[in-house]
C-alpha positions as CSV (number, residue, x, y, z in Angstrom):
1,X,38.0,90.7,-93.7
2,X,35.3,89.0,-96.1
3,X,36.1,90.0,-99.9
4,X,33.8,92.8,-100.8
5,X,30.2,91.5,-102.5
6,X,30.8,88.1,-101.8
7,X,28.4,86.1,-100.7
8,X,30.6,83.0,-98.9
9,X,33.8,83.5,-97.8
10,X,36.1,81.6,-95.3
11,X,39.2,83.2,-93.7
12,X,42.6,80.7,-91.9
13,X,40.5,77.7,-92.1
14,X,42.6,75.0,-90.0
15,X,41.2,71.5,-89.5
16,X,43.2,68.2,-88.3
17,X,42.4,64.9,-87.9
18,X,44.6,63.7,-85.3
19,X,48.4,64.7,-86.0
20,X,47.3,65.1,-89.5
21,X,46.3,68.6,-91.0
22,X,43.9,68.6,-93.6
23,X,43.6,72.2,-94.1
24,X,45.7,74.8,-92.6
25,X,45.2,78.4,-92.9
26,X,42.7,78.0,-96.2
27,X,41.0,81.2,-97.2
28,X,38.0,81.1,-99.9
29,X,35.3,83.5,-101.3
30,X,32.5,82.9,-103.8
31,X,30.0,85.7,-105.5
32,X,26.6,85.1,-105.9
33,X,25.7,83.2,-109.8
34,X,29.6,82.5,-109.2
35,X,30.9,79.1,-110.1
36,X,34.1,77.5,-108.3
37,X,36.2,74.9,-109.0
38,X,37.9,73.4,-106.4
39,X,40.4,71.1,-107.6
40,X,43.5,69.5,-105.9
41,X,44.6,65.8,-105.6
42,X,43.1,63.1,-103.6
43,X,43.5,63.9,-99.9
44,X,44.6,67.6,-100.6
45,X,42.0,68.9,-98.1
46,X,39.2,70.2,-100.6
47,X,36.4,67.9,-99.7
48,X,37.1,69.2,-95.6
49,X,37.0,72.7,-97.1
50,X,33.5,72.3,-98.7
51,X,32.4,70.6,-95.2
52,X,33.7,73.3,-93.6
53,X,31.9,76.0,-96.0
54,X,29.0,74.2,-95.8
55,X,28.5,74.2,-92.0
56,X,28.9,70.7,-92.1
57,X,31.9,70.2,-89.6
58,X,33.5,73.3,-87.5
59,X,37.3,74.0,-88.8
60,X,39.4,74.0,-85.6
61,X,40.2,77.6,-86.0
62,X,39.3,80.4,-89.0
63,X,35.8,81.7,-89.6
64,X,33.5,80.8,-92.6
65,X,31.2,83.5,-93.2
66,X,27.6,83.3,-95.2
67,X,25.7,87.1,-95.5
68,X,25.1,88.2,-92.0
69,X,25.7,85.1,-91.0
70,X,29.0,83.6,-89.1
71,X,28.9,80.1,-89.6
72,X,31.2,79.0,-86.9
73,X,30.0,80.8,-84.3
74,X,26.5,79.2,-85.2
75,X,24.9,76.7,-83.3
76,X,24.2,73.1,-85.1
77,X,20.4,73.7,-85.0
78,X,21.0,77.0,-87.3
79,X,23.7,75.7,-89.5
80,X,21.3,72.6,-90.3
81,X,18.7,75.2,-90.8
82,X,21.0,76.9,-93.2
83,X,21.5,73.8,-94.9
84,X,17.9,72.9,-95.5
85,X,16.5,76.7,-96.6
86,X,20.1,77.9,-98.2
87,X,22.1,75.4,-98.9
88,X,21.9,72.5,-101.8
89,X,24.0,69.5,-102.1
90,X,24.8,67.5,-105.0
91,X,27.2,64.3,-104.2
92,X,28.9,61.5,-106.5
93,X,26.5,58.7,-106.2
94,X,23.3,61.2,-106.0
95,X,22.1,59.8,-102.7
96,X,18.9,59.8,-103.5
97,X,16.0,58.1,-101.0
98,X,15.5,54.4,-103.2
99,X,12.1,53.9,-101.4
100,X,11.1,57.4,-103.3
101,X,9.8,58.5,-106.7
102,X,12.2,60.6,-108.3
103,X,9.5,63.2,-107.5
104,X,9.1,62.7,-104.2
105,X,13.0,62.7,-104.0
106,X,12.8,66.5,-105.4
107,X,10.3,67.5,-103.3
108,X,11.6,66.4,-99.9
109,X,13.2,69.2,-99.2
110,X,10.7,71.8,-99.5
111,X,8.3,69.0,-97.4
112,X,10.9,69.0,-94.9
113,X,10.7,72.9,-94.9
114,X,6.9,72.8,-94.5
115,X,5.7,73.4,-97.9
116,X,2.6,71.5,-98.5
117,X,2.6,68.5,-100.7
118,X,1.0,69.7,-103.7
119,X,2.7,72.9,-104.0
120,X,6.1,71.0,-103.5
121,X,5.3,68.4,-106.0
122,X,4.4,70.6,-108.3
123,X,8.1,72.9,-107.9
124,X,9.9,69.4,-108.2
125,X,7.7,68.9,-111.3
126,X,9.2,71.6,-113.0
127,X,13.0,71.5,-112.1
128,X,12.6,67.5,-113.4
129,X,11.5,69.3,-116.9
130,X,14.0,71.9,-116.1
131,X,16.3,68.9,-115.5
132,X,15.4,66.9,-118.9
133,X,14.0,63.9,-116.6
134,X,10.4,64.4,-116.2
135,X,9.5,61.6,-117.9
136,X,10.9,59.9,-114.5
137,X,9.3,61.1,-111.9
138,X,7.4,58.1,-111.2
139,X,9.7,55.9,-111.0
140,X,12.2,54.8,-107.9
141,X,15.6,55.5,-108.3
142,X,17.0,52.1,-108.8
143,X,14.7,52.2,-112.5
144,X,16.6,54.6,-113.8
145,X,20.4,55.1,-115.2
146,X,23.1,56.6,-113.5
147,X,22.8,59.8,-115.7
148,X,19.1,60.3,-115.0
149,X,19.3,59.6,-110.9
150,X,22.4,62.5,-110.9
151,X,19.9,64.8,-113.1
152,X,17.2,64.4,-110.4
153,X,19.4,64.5,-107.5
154,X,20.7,68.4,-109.5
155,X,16.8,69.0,-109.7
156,X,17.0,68.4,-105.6
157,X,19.7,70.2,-105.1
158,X,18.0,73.5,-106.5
159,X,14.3,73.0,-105.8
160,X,14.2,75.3,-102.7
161,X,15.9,77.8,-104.7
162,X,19.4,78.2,-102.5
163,X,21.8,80.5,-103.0
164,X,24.8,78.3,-102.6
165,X,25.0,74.8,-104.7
166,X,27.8,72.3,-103.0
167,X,29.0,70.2,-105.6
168,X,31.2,67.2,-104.8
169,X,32.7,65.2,-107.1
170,X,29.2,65.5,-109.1
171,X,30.2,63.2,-111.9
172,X,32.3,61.0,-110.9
173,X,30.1,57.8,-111.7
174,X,29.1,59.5,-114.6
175,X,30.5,58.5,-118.5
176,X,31.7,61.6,-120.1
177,X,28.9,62.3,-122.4
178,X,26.3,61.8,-119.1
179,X,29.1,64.0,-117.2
180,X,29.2,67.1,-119.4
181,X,25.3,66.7,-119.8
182,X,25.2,67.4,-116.1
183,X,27.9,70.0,-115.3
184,X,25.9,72.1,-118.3
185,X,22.1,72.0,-116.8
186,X,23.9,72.4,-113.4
187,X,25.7,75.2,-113.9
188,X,23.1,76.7,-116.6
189,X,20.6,76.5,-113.9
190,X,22.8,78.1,-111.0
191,X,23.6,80.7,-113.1
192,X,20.1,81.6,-113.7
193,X,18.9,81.6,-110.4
194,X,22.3,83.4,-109.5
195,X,22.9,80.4,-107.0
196,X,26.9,80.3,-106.0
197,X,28.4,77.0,-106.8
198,X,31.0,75.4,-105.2
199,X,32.1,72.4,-107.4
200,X,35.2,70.2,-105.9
201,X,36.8,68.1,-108.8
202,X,39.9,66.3,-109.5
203,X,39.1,66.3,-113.5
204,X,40.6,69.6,-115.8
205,X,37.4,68.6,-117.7
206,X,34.8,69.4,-115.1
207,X,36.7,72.6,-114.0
208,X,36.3,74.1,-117.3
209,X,33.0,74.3,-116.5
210,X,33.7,77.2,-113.6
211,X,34.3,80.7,-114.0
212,X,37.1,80.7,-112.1
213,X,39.0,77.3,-110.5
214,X,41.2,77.7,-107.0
215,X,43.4,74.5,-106.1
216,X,44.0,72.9,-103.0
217,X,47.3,71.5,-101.7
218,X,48.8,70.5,-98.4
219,X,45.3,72.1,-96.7
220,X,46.4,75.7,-98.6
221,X,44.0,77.6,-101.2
222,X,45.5,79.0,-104.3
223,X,43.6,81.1,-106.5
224,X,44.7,80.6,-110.2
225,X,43.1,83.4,-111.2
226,X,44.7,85.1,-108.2
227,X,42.3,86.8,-105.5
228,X,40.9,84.6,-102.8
C-alpha cells in the first residue's frame, strides 16, 4: 500500500545482478518539497534504488509508484517521458553537453520537450541567476570551475520545473565550501518549488542537508527516523 500523501513510493524492491542481490525487499516513500537522504556504504544497493525510483532500470520484482502512475508496469517510452517532463537529475561530475553554453545546457530539456528556443532560453536564464552562475551562461562548460559546472547542471535539473529531483552523489567532486554552496541552493530551490528530492550520499555532511535520511544496507531500507 503506498504511504498516504506521498508522492513516490516503492514497495519489495528486489534487483540482482547475477547471483548477487543488490536490493532485496527495499521499500521507500518521499512527500512532495520532501528531501531524502539516502546514505549506505559503497555497494549497499542505494544508487540501484534511485535507478529503480527513477524508472531508469525495472527491479526484478516490487512496484515503484509515482501519482497515478505505476512505474513498473510502464512502458520505456512513458517512463522516459516521465523522466524528461517529471523527473530532474543531478549526478557527480554534472554531465553537462561540453559542445554547449551553460545556457544552452539549461535549456535542453525544455527544447527537448518542445518549448521554443526563446522562451526556453529565457527560463534557463533565470534559474542560472537563481543558481548564482549567470555570469556563465556563455561560456562552455570546460571554462568554468567545478563548483560553477555543478551549479548549472542544479539549474538543469530544475528548469522544467519537476516534482521529483534525483540527486546522486551531487558533490562528490566538489571542495567542501563549493559542496555546502550547492546542497543549500539545491535544496533551497526544491523546497520552493515543493520538488521531492531524492539525494544518495555516503557523507554525514551532505545528509544533514535532508529532512529526514533512510540508510541502505545489504539491498534493505531503514528509516532512521522510522516510517518508510
Amino acid at each position: 500500500m503506498t504511504p498516504e500523501g506521498s508522492l513516490l513510493a516503492a514497495e519489495g524492491l528486489r534487483k540482482a545482478y547475477g547471483p548477487t542481490p543488490a536490493l532485496d525487499g527495499a521499500d521507500f516513500s518521499i512527500h512532495p518539497g520532501e528531501v531524502v537522504a539516502v546514505m549506505g556504504p559503497s555497494g549497499s544497493g542505494k544508487s540501484t534504488l534511485l535507478h529503480c525510483l527513477a524508472g531508469i532500470i525495472r527491479p526484478d520484482s516490487g512496484t515503484v509508484r509515482y501519482g497515478p502512475h505505476t512505474l513498473t508496469d510502464l512502458s520505456d517510452t512513458h517512463r522516459s517521458a516521465l523522466r524528461r517532463t517529471d523527473f530532474g537529475f543531478v549526478f557527480q561530475f554534472g554531465q553537462l553537453v561540453p559542445e554547449l553554453t551553460c545556457l544552452e545546457n539549461v535549456a535542453l530539456p525544455l527544447r527537448l520537450n518542445a518549448t521554443r528556443r526563446k522562451a526556453a532560453e529565457h527560463r534557463a536564464r533565470d534559474w542560472l541567476e537563481r543558481l548564482e552562475v549567470d555570469d556563465v551562461a556563455a561560456k562552455r562548460p570546460g571554462e568554468i570551475s567545478g563548483g560553477q559546472g555543478q551549479r548549472v547542471a542544479v539549474a538543469r535539473a530544475l528548469a522544467p520545473q519537476p516534482r521529483v529531483v534525483f540527486a546522486d552523489e551531487p558533490t562528490g567532486a566538489l571542495d567542501s565550501l563549493n559542496g555546502e554552496r550547492v546542497l543549500t541552493l539545491l535544496t533551497d530551490a526544491a523546497r520552493d518549488t515543493s520538488a521531492a528530492v531524492v539525494l544518495v550520499t555516503h557523507e554525514a555532511r551532505v545528509a544533514a542537508y535532508a529532512d529526514r535520511e533512510i540508510v541502505v544496507r545489504d539491498g534493505r531500507v531503514k528509516d532512521m527516523a522510522g516510517r518508510i
